[in-house]
C-alpha positions as CSV (number, residue, x, y, z in Angstrom):
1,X,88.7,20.5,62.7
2,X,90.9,21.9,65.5
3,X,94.2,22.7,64.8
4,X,97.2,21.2,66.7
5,X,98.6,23.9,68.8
6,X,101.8,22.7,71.0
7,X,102.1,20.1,74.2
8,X,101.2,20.8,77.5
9,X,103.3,18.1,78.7
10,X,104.7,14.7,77.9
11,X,104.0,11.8,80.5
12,X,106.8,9.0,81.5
13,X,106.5,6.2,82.9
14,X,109.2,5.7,85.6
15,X,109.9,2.4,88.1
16,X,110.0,4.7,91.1
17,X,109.0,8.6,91.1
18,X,111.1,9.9,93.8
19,X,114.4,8.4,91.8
20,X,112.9,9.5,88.9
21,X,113.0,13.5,90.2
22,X,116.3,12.4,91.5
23,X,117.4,11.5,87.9
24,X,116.0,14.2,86.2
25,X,117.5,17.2,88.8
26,X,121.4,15.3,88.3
27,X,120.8,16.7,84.6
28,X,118.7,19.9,84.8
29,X,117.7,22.7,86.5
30,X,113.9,22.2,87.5
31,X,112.6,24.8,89.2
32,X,109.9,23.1,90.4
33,X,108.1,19.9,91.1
34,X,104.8,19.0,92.2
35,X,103.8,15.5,93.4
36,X,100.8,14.0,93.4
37,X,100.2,11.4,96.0
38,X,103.2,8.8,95.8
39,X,102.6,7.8,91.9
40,X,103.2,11.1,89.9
41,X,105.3,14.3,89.9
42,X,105.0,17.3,87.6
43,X,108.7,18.7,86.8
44,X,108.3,22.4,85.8
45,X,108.9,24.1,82.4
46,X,107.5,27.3,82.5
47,X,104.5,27.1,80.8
48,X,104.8,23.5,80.3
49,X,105.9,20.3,82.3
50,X,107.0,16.1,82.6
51,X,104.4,14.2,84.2
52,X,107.0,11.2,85.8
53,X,104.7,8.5,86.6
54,X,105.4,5.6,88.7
55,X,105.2,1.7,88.2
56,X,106.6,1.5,84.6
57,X,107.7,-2.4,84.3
58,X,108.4,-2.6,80.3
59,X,111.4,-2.8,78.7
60,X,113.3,0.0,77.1
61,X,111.5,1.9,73.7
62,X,113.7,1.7,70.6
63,X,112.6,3.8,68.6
64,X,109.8,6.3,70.7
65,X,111.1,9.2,72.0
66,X,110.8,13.1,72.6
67,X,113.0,16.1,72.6
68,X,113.9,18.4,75.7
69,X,114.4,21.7,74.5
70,X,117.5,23.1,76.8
71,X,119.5,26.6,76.7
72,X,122.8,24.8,76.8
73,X,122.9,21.4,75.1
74,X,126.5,20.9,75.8
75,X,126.0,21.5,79.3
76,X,123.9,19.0,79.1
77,X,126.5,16.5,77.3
78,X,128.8,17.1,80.4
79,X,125.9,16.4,83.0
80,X,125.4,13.2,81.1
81,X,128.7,12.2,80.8
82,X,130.0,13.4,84.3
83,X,127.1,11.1,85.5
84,X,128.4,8.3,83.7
85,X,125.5,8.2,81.7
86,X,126.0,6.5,77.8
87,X,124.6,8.8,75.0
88,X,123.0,6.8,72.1
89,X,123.2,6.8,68.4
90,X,120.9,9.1,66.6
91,X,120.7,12.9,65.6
92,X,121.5,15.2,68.1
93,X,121.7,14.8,71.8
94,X,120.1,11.1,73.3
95,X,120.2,9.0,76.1
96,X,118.1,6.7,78.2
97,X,116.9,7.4,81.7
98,X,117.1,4.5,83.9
99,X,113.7,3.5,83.0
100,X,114.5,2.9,79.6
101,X,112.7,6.4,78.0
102,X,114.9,7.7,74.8
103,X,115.2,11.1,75.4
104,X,116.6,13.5,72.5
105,X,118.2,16.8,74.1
106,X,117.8,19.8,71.7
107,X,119.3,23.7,71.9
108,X,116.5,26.3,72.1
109,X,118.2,28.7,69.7
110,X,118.6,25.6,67.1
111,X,115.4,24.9,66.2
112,X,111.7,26.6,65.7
113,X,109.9,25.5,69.0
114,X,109.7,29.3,70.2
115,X,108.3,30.4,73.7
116,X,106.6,34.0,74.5
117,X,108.8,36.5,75.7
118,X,107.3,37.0,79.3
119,X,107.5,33.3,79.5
120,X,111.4,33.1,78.5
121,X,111.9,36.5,81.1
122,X,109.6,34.2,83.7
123,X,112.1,31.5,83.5
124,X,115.3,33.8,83.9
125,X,115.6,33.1,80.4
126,X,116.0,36.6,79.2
127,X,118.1,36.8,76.1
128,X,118.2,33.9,74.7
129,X,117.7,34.1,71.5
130,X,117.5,31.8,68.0
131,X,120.5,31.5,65.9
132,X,120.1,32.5,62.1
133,X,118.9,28.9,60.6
134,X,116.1,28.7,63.3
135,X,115.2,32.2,62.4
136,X,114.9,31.1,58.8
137,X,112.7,28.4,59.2
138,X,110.7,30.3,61.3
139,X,110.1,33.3,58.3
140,X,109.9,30.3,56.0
141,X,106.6,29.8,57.4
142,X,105.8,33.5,58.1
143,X,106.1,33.0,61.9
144,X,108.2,35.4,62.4
């Protein structure tokens, strides 16, 4: 059987795409975005990406969701909130894009998702580094 390796992206569906980049650049820095025709953009994450697509017409997910991995979750607390955007109940970091997507914002140095070195520097990520209880779960599972 193969094994399960990571994700490649995760794909959202979005009422309109160009408000949907809009959205997304208020909170982060994206470095890059690549549309495709009217209906989809790709929103860069070094080796991995958002696929935003368009024409989403159901109502909000309650429970589904997905975590961003950022290098300043407080940063992005005061993008949220300086946007007048409503976090929502939960562990961690969450709120709802416009669309009704529950989107959980996590630290990189919290937790074990790890990215390759060259990939980090690629980003203009250089030095950031996991805090000691990421580190130990990582050696817990002789990852590290």
């Amino acid at each position: 059987m193969a094994r399960l390796v990571g994700i490649n992206h995760v794909a959202l569906e979005v009422g309109d795409v160009g408000e949907a980049v809009a959205f997304y650049r208020g909170l982060f820095e994206i470095r890059g975005v690549e549309y495709e025709g009217g209906r989809m953009a790709f929103l860069d994450m070094g080796d991995q990406f958002i696929a935003l697509s368009g024409g989403r017409t159901a109502g909000p997910d309650r429970a589904r969701h997905f975590g961003l991995v950022v290098d300043d979750k407080e940063a992005v607390r005061e993008a949220l909130a300086a946007a007048g955007i409503e976090t929502v109940g939960g562990i961690g970091l969450n709120f709802r894009d416009p669309w009704g997507n529950l989107i959980q914002v996590v630290d990189y140095r919290d937790i074990q998702f790890t990215k390759a070195g060259s990939v980090l520097s690629g980003m203009g990520l250089d030095g950031l580094e996991k805090r000691p209880a990421a580190l130990d779960e990582l050696r817990g599972k002789g990852l590290t």
